[in-house]
C-alpha positions as CSV (number, residue, x, y, z in Angstrom):
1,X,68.5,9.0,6.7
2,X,66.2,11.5,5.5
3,X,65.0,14.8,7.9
4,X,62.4,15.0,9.5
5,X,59.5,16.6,7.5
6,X,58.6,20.3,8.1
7,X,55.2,21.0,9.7
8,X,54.4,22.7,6.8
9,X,54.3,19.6,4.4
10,X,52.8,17.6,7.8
11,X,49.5,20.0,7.5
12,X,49.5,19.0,3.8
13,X,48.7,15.7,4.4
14,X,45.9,16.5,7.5
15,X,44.1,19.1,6.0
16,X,40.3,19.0,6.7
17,X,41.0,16.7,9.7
18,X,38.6,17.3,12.3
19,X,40.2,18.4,15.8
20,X,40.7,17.3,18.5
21,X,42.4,13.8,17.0
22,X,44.2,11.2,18.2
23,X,47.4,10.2,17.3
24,X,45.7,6.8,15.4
25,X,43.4,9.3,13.2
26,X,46.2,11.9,12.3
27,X,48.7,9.0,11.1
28,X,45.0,7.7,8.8
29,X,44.6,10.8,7.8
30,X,48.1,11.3,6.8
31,X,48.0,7.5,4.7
32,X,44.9,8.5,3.3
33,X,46.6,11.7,1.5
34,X,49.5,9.5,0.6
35,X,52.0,11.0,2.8
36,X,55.5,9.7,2.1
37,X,57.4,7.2,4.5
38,X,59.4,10.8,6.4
39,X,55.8,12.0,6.6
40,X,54.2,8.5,8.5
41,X,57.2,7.9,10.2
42,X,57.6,11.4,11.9
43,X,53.8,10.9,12.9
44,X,54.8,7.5,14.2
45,X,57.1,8.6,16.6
46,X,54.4,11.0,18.3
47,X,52.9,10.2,22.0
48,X,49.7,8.4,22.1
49,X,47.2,10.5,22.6
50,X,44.4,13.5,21.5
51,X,45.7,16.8,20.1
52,X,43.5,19.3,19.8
53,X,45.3,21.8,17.1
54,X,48.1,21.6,14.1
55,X,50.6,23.3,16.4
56,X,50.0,20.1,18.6
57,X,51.3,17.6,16.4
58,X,53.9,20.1,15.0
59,X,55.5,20.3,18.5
60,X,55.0,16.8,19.4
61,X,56.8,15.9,16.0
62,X,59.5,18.2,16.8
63,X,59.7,17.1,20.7
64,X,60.0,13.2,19.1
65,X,62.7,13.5,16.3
């Protein structure tokens, strides 16, 4: 099994994504810049909800995996 994807090459894939988004538009976004399967799947496991900054879906990815 493959690690779980540094925030670093998570904010690739959502760059110009407008804040706050919910969990539905940041895993879009994500397919939209062809993030790989570590990528989606990290974002996959997040909570349901809005996040309002990067560091928000950076923690919730790290709280999840």
């Amino acid at each position: 099994m493959a690690g779980t994807p540094n925030p670093i090459q998570i904010q690739k894939y959502l760059s110009g994504i407008d804040y706050p988004a919910s969990k539905d538009d940041i895993v879009s976004k994500a397919k939209g810049e062809g993030a790989d399967d570590d990528v989606l799947e990290a974002l996959g496991n997040i909570p349901d909800g809005d996040y309002d900054a990067p560091t928000a879906v950076s923690k919730a990815i790290s709280d999840a995996n």
